[in-house]
C-alpha positions as CSV (number, residue, x, y, z in Angstrom):
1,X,-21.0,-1.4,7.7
2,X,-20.5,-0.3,4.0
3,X,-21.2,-2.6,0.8
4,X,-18.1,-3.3,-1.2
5,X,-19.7,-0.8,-3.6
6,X,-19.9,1.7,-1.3
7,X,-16.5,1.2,0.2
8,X,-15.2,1.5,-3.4
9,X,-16.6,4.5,-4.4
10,X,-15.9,6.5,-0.7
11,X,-12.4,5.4,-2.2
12,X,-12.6,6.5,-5.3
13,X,-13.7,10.2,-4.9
14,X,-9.9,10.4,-3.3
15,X,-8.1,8.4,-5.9
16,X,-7.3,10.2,-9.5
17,X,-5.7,7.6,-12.1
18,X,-1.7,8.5,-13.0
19,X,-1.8,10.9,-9.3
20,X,-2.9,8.7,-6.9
21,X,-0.5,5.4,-5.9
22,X,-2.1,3.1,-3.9
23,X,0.5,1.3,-1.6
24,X,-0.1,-2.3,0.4
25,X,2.1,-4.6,1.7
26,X,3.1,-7.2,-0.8
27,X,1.1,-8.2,-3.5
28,X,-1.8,-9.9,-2.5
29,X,-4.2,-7.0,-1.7
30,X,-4.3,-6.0,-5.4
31,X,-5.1,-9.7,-6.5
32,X,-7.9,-10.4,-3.8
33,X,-9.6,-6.8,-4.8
34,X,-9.1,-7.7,-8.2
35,X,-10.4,-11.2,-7.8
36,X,-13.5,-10.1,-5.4
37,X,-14.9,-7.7,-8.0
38,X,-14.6,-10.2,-10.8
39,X,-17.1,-12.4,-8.9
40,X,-19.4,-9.4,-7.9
41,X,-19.3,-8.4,-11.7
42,X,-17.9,-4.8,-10.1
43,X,-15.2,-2.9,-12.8
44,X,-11.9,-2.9,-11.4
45,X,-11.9,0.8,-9.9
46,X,-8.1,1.1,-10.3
47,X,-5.4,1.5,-12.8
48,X,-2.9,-1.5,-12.1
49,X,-0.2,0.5,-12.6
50,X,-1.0,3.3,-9.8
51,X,-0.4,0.0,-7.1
52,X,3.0,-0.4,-5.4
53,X,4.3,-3.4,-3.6
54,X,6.2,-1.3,-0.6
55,X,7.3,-5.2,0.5
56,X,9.1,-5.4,-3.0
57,X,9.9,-1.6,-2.6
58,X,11.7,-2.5,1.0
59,X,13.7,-5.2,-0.7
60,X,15.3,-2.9,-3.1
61,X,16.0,0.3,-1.1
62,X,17.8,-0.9,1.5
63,X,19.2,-4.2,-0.7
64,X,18.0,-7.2,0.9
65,X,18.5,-10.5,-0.9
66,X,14.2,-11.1,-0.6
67,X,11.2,-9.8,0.8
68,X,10.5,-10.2,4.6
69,X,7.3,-9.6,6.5
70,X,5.6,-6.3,7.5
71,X,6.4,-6.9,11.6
72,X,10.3,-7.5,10.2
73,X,10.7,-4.7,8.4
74,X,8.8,-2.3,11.4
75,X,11.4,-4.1,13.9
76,X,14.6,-3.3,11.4
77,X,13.4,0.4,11.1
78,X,12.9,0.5,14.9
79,X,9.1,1.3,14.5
80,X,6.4,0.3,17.0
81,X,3.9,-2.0,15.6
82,X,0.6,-1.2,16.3
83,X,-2.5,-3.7,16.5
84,X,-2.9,-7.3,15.3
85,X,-0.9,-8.5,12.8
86,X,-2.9,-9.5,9.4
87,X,-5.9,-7.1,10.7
88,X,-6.4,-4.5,7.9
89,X,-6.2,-1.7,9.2
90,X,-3.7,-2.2,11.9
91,X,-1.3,-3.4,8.4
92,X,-2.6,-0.4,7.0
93,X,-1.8,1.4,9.5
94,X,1.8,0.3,9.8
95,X,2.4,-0.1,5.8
96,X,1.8,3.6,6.4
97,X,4.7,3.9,9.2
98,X,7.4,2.3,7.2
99,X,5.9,4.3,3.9
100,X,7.1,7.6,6.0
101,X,10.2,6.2,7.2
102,X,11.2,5.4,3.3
103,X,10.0,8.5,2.0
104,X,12.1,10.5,4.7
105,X,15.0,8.5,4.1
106,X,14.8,9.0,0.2
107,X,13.0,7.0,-1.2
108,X,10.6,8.0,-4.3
109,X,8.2,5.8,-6.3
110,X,8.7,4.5,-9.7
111,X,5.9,5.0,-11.7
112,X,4.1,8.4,-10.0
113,X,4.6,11.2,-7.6
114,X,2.8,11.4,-4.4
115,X,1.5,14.8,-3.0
116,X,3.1,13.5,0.6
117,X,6.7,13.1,-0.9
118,X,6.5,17.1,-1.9
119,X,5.1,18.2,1.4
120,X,7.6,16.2,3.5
């Protein structure tokens, strides 16, 4: 198992500030990393504008009136979910799923262009 200074580096060699967009499901993954490295004294490894909210994204491409839940959103694009619910890498893993879906159905993020939106 890696240290949280280990895990954050390994992510780090593929992130490049202004490039790189890191994507989560709501909000609350960017306030618990920022939060954890506070209390480990660790320098937040990211530039808080390179994070996007696909939950927040969801509510505004396809105009819903507020943000609904990561299994929601898989069932109302006809995706399969995969895994446990709230287990990291199985929301990774379907963040990722409805990330594609967007992307092929044209959407684009606000703040940075993603290598994956040219090669789709």
């Amino acid at each position: 198992m890696a240290s949280l200074e280990e895990m954050l580096s390994l992510l780090n060699t593929l992130y490049e500030p202004g490039k790189t967009l890191i994507v989560a499901w709501g909000n609350a993954d960017r306030e618990v990393l920022k939060l954890v490295c506070q209390r480990y004294g660790i320098s937040y490894p990211y530039v808080w504008e390179d994070y996007v909210d696909l939950a927040a994204e969801y509510k505004s491409f396809y105009n819903r009136p507020r943000n609904i839940g990561l299994k929601k959103a898989l069932e109302e694009r006809g995706l399969k979910p995969i895994g446990i619910p709230h287990s990291a890498l199985d929301d990774t893993y379907n963040t990722a799923q409805i990330l594609v879906s967007m992307l092929r159905q044209g959407w684009t993020p606000q703040s940075n262009s993603l290598p994956l939106v040219q090669e789709m």
